[in-house]
N, C-alpha and C positions, 0 to 999 in steps of 0.2 A: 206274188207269192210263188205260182209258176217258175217263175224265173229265176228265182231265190233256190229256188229245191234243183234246178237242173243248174247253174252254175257251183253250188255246194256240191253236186252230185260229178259232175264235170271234176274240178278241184281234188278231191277225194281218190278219182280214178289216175291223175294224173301224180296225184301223192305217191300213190302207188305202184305207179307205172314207173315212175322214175325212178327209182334205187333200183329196179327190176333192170331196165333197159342199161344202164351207167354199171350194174356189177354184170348183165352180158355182154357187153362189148369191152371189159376191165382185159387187157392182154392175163395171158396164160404165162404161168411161171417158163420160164426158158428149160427145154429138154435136153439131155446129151447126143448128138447127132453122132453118123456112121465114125467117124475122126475122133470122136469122144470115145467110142466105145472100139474102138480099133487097139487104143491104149491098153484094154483088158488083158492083153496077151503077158503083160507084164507083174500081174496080179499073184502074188503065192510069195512061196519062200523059194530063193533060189542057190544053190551051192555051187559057187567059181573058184576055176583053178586056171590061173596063166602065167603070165612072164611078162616083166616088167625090161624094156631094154634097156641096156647102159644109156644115160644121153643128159641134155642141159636139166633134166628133171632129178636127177640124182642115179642113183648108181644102178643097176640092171640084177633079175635077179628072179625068184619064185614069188608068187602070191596067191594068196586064197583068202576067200570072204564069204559071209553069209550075208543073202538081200532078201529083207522081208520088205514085201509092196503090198499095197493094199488101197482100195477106191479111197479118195478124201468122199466127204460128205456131195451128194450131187450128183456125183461120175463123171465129173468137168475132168477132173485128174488123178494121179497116182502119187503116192506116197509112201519110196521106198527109204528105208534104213540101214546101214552096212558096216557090218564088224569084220574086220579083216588082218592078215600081217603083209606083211612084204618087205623090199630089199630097205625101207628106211623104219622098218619097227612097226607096231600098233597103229590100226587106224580106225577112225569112225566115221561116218558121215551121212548126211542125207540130203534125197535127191528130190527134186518134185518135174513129175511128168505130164505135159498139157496141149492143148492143141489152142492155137492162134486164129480163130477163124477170120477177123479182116487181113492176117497177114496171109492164112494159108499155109501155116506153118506147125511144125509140131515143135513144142518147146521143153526145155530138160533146165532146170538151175538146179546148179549142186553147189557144196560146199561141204568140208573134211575136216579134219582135226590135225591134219600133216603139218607141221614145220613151213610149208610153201602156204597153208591155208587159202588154199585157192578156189577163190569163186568160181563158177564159169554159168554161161545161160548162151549155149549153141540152139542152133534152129535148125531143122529138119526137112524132110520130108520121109516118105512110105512109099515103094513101091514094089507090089508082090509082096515077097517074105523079107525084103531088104530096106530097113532105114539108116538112113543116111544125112550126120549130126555135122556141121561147119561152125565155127569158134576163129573168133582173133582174141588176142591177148597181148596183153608185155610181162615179161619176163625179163629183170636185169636191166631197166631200160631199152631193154628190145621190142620190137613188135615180130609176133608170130601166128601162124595158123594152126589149128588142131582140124582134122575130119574124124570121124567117128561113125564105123560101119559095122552095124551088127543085123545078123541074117539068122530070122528063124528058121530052124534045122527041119525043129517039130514042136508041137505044141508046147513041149516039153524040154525044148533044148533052143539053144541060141551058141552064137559066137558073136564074137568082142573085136574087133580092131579101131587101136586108136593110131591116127601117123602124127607127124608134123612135119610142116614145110620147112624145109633146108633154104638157105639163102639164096643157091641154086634151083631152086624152084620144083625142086623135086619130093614127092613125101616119103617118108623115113619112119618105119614101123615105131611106135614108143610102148605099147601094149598089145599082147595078144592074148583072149582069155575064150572059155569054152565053161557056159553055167548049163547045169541043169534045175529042171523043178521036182523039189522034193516035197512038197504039199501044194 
């Protein structure tokens, strides 16, 4: 009877014990680290104004856009949207901003409402107030390069350059823009 009452009693503790021990060692939901939250800088409404060059992307000229970003759920990434015109008419689009942690890489896919409807998903890196975006593509049956360097001014400000590589191997301005943040 002894033995009956300490093995029930045994049983009962380890009933117990068990869902306790199996949901304290249950991993922890994943957090946004410093690369996650470095993204933040991009968070608001932003108002650009630049110049688009003459080149194989169509014809050269003024632009302006409004870009509302804002965290997606998590703060894994950013989640901007863009009204604008420029030298080919009305445009929309949007862009998703994110960091690659096996690659080490900051990620950007966008896509537009233009005529060229061009995907793109360049990869990055950060350093200091300067990130800096690399992109292949084809265009025409071609194959091409995009770089893309934009340099926080101040909190509150950034610049835009986009080039592409010439056959000659040299890069060749395609956009130049100047946003600031108005919320």
């Amino acid at each position: 009877m002894n033995r009956t009452l300490v093995l029930s009693a045994a049983i009962a503790m380890i009933s117990a014990a068990g869902p306790r021990s199996a949901w304290a060692q249950a991993p922890e939901a994943p957090k946004p680290g410093p690369e996650h939250k470095r993204l933040g800088f991009y968070v608001g409404k932003w108002s650009t104004e630049g110049e688009v060059k003459p080149g194989p992307m169509g014809p050269g000229g003024k632009m302006k856009s409004t870009d509302t970003c804002e965290w997606f759920e998590g703060q894994f990434s950013v989640i901007c949207r863009y009204e604008g015109t420029g030298p080919m008419g009305p445009s929309k689009g949007i862009g998703i901003i994110g960091y690659n942690p096996e690659e080490k890489v900051y990620t950007y896919y966008g896509v537009d409402n233009s005529i060229m409807n061009m995907a793109s998903v360049p990869k990055g890196t950060v350093k200091g107030d300067t990130w800096t975006y690399t992109d292949e593509g084809t265009m025409g049956g071609k194959k091409f390069k995009t770089k893309v360097t934009i340099k926080e001014v101040s909190p509150n400000q950034q610049t835009f350059r986009m080039e592409m590589q010439g056959p000659d191997g040299k890069w060749a301005p395609m956009v130049e823009s100047k946003s600031t943040k108005v919320q």
